[in-house]
mmCIF file as gemmi writes it, N, C-alpha and C atoms, coordinates in Angstrom:
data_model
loop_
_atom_site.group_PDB
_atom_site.id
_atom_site.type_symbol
_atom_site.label_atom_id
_atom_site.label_alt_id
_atom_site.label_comp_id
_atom_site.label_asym_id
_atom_site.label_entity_id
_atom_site.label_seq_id
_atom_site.pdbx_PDB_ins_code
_atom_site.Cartn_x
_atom_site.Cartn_y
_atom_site.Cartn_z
_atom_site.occupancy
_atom_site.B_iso_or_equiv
_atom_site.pdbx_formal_charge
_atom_site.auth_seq_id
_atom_site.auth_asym_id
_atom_site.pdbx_PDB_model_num
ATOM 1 N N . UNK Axp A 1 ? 0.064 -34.137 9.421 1 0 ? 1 A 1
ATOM 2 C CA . UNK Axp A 1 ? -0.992 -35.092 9.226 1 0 ? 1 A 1
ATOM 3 C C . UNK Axp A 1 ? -1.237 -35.211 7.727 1 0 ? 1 A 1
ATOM 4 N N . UNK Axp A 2 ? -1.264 -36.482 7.318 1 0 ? 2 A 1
ATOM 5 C CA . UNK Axp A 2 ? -1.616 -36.634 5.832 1 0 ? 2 A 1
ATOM 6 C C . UNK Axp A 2 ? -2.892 -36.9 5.612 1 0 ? 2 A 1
ATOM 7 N N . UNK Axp A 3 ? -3.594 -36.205 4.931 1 0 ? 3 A 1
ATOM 8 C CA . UNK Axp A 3 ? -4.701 -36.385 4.232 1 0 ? 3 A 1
ATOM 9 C C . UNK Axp A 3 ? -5.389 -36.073 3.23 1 0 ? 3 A 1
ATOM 10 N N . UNK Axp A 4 ? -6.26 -37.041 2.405 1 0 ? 4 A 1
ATOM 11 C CA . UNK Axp A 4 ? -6.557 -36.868 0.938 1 0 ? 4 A 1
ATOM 12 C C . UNK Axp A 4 ? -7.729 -35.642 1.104 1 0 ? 4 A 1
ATOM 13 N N . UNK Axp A 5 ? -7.829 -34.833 -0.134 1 0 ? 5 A 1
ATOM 14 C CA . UNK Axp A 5 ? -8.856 -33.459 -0.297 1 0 ? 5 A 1
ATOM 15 C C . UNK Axp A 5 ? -9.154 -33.791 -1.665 1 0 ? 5 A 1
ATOM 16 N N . UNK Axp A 6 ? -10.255 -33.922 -1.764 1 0 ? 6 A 1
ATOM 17 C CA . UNK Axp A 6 ? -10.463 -33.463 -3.551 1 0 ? 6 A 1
ATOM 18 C C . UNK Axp A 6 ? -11.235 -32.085 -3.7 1 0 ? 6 A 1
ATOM 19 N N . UNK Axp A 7 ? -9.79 -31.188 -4.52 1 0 ? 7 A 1
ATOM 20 C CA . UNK Axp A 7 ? -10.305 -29.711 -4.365 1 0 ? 7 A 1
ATOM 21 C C . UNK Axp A 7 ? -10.09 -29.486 -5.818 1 0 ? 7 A 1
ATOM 22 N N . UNK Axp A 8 ? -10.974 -28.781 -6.625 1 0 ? 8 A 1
ATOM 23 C CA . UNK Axp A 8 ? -11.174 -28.207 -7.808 1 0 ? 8 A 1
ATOM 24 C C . UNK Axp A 8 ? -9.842 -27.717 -8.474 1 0 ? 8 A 1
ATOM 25 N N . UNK Axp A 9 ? -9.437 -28.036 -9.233 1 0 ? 9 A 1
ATOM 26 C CA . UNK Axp A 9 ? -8.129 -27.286 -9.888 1 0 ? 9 A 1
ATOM 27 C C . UNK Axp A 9 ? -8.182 -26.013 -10.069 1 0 ? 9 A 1
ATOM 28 N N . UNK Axp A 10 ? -9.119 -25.26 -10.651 1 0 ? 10 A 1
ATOM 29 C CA . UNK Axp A 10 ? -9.292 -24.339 -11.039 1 0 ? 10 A 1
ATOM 30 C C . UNK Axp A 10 ? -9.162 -23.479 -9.448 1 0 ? 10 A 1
ATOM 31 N N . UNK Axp A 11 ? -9.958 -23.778 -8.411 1 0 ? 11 A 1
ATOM 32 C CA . UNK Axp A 11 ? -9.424 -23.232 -7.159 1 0 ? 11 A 1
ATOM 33 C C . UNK Axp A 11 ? -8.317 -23.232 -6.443 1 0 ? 11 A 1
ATOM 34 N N . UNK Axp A 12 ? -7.861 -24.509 -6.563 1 0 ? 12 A 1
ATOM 35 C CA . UNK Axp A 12 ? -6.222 -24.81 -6.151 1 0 ? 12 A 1
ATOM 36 C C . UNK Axp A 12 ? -5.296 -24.038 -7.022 1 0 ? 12 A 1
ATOM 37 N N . UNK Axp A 13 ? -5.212 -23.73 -8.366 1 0 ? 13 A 1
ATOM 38 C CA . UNK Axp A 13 ? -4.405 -22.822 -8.879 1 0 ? 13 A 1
ATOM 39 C C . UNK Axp A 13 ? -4.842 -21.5 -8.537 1 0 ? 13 A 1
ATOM 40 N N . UNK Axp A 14 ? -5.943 -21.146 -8.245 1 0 ? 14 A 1
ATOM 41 C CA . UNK Axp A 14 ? -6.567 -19.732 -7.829 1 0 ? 14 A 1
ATOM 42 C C . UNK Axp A 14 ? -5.688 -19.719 -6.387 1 0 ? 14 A 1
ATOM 43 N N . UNK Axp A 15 ? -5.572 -20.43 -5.505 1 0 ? 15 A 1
ATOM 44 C CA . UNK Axp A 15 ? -4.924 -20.053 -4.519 1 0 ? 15 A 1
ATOM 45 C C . UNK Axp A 15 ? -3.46 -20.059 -4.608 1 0 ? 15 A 1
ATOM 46 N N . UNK Axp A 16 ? -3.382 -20.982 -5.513 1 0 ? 16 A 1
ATOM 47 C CA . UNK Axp A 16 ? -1.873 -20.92 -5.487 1 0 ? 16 A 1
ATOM 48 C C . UNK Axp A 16 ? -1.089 -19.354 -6.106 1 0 ? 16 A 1
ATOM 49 N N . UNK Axp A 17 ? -2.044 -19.04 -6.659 1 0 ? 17 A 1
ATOM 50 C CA . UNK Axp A 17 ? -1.899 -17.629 -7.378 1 0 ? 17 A 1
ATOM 51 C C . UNK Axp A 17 ? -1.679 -17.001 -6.572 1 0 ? 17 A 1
ATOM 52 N N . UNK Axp A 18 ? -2.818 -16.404 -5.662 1 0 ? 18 A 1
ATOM 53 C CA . UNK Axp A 18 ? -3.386 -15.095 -4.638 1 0 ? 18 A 1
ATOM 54 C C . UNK Axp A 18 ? -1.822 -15.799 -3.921 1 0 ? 18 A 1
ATOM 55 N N . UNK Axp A 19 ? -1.458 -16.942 -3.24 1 0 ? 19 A 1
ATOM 56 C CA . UNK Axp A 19 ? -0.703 -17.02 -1.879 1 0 ? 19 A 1
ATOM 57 C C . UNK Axp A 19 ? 0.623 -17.254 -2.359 1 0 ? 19 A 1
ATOM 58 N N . UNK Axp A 20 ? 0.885 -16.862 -3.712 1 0 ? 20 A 1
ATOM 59 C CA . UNK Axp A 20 ? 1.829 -17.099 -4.39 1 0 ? 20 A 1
ATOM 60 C C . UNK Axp A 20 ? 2.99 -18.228 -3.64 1 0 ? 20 A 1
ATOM 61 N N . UNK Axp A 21 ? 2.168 -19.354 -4.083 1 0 ? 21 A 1
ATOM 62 C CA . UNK Axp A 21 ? 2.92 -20.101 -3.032 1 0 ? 21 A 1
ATOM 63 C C . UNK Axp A 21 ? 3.44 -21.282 -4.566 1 0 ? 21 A 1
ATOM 64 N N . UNK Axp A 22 ? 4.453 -22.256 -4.557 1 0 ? 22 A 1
ATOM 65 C CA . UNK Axp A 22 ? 5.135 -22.926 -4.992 1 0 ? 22 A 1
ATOM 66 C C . UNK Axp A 22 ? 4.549 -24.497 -5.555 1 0 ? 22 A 1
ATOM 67 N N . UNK Axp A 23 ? 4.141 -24.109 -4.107 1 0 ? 23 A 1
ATOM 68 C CA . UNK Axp A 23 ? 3.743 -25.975 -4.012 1 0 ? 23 A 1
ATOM 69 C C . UNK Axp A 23 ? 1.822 -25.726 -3.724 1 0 ? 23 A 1
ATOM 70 N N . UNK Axp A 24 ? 1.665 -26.975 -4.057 1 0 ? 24 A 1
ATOM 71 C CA . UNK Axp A 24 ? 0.102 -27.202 -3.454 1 0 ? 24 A 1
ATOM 72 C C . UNK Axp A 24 ? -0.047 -26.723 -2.249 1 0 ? 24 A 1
ATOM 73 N N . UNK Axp A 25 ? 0.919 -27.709 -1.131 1 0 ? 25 A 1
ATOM 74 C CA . UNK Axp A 25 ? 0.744 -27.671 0.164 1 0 ? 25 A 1
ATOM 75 C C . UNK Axp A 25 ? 0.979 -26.033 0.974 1 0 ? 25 A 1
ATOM 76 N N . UNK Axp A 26 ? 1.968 -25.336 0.049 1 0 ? 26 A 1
ATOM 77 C CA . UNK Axp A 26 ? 2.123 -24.18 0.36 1 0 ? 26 A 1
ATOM 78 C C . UNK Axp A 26 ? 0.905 -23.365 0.462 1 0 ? 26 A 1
ATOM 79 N N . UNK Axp A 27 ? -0.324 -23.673 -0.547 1 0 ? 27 A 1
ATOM 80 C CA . UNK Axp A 27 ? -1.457 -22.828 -1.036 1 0 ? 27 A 1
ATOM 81 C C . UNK Axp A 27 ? -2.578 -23.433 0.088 1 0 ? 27 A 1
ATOM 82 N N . UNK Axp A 28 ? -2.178 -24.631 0.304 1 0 ? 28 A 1
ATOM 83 C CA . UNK Axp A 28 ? -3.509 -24.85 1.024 1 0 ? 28 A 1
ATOM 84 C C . UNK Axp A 28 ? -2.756 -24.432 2.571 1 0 ? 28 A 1
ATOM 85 N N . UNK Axp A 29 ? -2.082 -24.472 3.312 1 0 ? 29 A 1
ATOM 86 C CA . UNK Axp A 29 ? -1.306 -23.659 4.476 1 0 ? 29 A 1
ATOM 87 C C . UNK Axp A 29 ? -1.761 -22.431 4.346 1 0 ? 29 A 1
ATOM 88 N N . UNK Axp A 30 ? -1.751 -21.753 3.776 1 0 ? 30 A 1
ATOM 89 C CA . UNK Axp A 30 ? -1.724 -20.017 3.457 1 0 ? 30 A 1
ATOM 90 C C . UNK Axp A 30 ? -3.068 -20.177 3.676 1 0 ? 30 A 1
ATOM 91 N N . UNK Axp A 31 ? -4.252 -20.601 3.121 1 0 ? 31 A 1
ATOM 92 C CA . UNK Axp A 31 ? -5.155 -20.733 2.878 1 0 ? 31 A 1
ATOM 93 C C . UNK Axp A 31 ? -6.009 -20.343 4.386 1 0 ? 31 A 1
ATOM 94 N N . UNK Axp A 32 ? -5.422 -21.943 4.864 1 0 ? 32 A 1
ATOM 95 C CA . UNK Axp A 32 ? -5.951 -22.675 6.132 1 0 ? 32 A 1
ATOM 96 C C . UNK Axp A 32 ? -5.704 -21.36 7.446 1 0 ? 32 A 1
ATOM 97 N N . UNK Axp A 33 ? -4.549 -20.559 7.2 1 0 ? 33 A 1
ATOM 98 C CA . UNK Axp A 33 ? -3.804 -19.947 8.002 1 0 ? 33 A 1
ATOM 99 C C . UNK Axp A 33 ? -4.7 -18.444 8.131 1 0 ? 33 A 1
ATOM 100 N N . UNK Axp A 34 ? -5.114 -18.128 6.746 1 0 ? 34 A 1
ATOM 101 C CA . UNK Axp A 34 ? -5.71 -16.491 6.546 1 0 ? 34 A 1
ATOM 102 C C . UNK Axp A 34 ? -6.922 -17.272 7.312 1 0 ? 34 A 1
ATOM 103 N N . UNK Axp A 35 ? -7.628 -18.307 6.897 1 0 ? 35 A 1
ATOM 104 C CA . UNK Axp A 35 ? -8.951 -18.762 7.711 1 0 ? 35 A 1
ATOM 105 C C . UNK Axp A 35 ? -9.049 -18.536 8.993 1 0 ? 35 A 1
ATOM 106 N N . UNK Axp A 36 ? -8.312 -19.163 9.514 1 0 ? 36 A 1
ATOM 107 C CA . UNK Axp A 36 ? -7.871 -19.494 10.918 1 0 ? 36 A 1
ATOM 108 C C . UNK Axp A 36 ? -7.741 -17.993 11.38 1 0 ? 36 A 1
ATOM 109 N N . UNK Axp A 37 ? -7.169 -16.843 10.892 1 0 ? 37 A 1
ATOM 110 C CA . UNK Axp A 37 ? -6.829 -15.627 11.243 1 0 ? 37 A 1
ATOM 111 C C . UNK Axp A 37 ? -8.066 -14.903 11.424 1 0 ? 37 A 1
ATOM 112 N N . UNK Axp A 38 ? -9.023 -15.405 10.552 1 0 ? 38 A 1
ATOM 113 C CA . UNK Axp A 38 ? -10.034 -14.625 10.507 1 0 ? 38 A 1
ATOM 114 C C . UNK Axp A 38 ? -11.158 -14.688 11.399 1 0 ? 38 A 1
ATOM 115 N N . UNK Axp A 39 ? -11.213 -16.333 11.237 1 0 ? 39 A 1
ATOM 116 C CA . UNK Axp A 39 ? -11.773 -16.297 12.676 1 0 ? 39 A 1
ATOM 117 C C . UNK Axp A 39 ? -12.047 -15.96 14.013 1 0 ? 39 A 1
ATOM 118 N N . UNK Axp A 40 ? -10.49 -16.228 14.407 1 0 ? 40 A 1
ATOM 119 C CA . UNK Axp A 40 ? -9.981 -15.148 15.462 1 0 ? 40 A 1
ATOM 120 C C . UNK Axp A 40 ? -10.282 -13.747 15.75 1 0 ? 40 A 1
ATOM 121 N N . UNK Axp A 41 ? -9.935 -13.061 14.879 1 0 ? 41 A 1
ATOM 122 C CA . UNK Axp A 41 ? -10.307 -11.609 14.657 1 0 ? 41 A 1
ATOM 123 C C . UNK Axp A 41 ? -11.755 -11.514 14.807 1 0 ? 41 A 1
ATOM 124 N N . UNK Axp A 42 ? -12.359 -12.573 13.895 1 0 ? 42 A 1
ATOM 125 C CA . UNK Axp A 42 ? -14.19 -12.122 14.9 1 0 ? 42 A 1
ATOM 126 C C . UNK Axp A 42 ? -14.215 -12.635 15.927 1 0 ? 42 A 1
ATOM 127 N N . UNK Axp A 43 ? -14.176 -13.15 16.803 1 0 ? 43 A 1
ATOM 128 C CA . UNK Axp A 43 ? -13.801 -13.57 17.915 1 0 ? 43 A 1
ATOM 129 C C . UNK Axp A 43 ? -13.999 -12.619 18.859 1 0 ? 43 A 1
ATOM 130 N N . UNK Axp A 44 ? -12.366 -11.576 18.54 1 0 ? 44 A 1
ATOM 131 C CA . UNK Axp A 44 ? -12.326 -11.005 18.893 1 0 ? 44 A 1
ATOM 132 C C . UNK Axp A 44 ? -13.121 -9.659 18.883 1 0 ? 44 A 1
ATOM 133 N N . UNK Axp A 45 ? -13.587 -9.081 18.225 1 0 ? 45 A 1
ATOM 134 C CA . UNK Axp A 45 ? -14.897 -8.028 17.376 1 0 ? 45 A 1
ATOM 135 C C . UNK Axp A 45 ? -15.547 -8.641 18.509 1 0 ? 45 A 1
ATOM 136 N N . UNK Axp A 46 ? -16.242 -9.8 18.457 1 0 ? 46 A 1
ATOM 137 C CA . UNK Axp A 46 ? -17.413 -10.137 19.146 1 0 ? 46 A 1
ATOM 138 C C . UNK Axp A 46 ? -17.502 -9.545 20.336 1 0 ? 46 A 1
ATOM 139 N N . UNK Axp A 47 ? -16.407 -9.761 21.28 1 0 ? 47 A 1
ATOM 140 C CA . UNK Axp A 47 ? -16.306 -9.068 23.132 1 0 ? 47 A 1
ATOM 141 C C . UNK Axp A 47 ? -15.828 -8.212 23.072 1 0 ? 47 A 1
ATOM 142 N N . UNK Axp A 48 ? -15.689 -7.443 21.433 1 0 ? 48 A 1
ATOM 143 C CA . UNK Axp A 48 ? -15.04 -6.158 22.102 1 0 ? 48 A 1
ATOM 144 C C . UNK Axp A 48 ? -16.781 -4.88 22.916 1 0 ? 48 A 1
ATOM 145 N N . UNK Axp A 49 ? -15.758 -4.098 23.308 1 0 ? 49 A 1
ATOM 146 C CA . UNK Axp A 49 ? -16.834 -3.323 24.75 1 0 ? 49 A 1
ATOM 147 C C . UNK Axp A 49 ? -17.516 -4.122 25.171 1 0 ? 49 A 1
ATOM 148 N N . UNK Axp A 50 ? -17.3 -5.407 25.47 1 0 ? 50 A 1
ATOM 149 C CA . UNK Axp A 50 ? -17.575 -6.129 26.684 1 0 ? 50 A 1
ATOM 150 C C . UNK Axp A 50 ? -16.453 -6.25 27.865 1 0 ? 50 A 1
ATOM 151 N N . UNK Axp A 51 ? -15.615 -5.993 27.805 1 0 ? 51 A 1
ATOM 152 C CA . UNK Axp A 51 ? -15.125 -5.691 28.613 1 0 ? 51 A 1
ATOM 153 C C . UNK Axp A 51 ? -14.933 -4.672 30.356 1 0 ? 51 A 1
ATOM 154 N N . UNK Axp A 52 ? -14.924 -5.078 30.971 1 0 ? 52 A 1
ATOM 155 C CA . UNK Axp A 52 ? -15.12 -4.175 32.404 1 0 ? 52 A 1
ATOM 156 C C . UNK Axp A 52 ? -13.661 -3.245 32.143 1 0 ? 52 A 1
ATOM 157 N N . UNK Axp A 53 ? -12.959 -4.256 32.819 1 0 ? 53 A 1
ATOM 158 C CA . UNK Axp A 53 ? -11.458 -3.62 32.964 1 0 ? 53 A 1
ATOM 159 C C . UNK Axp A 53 ? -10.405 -3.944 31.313 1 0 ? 53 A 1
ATOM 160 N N . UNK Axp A 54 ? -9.49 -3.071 31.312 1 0 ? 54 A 1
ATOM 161 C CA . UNK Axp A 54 ? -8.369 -3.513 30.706 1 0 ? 54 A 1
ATOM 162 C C . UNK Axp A 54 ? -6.694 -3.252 31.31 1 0 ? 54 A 1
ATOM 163 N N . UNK Axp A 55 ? -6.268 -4.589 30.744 1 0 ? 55 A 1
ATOM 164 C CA . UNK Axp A 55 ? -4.997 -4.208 31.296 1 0 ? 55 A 1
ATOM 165 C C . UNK Axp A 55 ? -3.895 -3.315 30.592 1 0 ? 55 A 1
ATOM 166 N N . UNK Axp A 56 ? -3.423 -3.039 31.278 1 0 ? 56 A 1
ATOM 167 C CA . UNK Axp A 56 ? -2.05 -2.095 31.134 1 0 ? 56 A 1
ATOM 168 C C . UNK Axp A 56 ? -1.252 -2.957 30.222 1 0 ? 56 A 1
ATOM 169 N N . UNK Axp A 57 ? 0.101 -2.007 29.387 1 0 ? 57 A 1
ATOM 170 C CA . UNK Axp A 57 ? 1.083 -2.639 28.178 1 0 ? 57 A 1
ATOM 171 C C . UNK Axp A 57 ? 1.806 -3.028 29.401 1 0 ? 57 A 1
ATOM 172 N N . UNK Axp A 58 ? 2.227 -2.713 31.003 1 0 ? 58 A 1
ATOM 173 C CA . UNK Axp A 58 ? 3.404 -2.664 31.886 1 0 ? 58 A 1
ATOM 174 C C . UNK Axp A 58 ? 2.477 -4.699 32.353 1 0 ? 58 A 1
ATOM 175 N N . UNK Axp A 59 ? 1.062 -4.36 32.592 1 0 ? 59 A 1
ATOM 176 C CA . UNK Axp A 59 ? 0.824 -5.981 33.288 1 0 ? 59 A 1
ATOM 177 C C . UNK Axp A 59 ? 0.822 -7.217 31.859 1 0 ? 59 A 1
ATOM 178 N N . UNK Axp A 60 ? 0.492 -6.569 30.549 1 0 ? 60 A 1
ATOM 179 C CA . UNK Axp A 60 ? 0.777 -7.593 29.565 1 0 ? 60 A 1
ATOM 180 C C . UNK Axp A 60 ? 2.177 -8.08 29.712 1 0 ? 60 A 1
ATOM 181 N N . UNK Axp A 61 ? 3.149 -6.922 29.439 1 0 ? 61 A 1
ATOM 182 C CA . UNK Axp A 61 ? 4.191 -7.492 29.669 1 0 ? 61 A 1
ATOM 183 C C . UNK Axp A 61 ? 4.837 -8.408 30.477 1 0 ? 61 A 1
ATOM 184 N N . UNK Axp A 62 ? 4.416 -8.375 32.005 1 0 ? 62 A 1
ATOM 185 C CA . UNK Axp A 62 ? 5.009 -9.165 32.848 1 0 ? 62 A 1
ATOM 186 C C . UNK Axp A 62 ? 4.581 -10.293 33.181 1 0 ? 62 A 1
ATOM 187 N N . UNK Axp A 63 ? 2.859 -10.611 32.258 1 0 ? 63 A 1
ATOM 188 C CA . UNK Axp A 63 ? 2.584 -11.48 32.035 1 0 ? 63 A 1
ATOM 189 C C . UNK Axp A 63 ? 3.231 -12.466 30.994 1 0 ? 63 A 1
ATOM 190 N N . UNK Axp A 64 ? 3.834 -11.83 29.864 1 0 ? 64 A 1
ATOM 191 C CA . UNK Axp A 64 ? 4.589 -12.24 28.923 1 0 ? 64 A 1
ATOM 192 C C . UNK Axp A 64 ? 5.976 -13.007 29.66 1 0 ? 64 A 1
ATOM 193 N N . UNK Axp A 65 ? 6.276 -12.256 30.299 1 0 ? 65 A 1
ATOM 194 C CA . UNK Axp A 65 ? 7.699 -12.746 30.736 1 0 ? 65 A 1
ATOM 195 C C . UNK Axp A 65 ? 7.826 -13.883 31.936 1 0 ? 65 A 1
ATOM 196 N N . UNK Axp A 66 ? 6.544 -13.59 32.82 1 0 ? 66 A 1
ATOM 197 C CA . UNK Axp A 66 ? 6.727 -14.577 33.53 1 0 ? 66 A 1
ATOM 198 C C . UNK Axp A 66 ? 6.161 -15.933 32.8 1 0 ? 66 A 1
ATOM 199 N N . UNK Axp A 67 ? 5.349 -15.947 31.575 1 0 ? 67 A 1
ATOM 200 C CA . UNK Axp A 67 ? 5.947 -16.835 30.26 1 0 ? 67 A 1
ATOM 201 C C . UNK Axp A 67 ? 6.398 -17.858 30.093 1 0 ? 67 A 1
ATOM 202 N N . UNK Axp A 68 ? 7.239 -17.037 29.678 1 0 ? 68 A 1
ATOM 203 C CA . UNK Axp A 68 ? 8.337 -17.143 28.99 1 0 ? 68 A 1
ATOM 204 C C . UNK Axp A 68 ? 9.672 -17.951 30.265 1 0 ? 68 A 1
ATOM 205 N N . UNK Axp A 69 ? 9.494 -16.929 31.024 1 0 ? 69 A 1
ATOM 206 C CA . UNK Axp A 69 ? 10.27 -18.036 32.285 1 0 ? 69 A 1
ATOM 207 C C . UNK Axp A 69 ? 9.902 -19.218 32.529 1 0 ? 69 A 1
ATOM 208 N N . UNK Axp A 70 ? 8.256 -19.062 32.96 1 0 ? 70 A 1
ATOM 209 C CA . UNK Axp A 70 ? 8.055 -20.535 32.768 1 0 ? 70 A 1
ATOM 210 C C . UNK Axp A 70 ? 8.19 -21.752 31.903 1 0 ? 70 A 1
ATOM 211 N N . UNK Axp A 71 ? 8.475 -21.209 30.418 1 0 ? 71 A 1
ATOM 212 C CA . UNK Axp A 71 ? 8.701 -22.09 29.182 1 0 ? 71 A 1
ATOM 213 C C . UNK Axp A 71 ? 10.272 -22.216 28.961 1 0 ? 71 A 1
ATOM 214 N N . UNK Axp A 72 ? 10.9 -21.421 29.974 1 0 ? 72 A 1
ATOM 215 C CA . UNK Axp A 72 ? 12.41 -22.013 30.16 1 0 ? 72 A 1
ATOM 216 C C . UNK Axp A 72 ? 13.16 -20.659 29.123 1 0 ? 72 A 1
ATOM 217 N N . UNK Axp A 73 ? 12.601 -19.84 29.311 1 0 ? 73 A 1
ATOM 218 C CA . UNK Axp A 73 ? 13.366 -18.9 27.96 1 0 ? 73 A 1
ATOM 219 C C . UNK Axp A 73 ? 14.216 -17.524 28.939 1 0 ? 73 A 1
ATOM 220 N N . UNK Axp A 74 ? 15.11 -18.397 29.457 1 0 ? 74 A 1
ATOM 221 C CA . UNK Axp A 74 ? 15.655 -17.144 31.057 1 0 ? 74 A 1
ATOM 222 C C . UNK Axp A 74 ? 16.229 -16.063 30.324 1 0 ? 74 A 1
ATOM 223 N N . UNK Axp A 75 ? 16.459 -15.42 29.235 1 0 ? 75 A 1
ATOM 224 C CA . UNK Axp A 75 ? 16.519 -14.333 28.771 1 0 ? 75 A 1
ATOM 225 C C . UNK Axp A 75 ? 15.842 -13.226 28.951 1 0 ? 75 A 1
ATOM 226 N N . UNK Axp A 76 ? 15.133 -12.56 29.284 1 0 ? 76 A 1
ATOM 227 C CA . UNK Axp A 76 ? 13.964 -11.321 28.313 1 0 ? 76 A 1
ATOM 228 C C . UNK Axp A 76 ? 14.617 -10.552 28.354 1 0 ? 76 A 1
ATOM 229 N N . UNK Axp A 77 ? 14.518 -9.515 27.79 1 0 ? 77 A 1
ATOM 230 C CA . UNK Axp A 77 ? 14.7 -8.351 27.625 1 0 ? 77 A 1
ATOM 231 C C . UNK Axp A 77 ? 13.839 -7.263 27.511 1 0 ? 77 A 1
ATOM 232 N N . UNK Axp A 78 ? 13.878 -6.618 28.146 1 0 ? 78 A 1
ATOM 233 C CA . UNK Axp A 78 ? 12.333 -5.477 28.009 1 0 ? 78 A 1
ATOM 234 C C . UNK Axp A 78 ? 13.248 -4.163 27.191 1 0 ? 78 A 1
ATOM 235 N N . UNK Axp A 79 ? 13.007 -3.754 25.844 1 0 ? 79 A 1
ATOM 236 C CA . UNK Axp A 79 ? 13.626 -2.782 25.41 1 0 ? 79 A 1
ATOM 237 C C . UNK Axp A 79 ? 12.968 -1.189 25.245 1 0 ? 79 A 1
ATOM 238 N N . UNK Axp A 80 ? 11.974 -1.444 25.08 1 0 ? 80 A 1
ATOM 239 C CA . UNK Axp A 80 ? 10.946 -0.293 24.992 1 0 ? 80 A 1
ATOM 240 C C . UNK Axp A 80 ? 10.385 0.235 26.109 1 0 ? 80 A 1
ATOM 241 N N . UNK Axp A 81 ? 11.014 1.413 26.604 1 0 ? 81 A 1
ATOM 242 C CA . UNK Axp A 81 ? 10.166 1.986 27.646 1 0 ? 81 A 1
ATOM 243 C C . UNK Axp A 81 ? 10.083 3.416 27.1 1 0 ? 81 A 1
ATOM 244 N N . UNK Axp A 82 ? 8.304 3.931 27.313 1 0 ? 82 A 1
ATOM 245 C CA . UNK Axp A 82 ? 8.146 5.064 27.262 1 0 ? 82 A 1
ATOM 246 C C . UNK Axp A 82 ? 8.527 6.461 27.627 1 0 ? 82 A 1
């Protein structure tokens, strides 16, 4: 999606610094991306020990895979077992 920003130079090179990124678009991606991450992560903080139950690494997994089947990826491989 293209769209115009008018962002401070002095900040746009500040990011371009920290995300040691190349291009503008590189700095504002990185940017947008740590944001976006962070959010999430409180998110997550928020319900944590709210929880009743948790699931098992054996039901994540087979949730993963049946997935993944469904998205057409007939491979898996399960390599890690305890």
């Amino acid at each position: 999606m293209k769209t115009t920003v008018d962002i401070p130079d002095k900040t746009l090179r500040e990011a371009m610094k920290f995300a040691k990124a190349k291009t503008k678009r590189e700095a504002i991606l990185a940017a947008l991306e740590e944001f976006n991450r962070k959010r999430r992560i409180a998110a997550l903080v928020k319900h944590s020990g709210t929880f009743t139950t948790l699931m098992t690494n054996d039901e994540i997994e087979g949730m993963e895979i049946k997935r993944m089947k469904l998205w057409g990826k007939a491979t898996v491989s399960r390599t890690y077992k305890p």
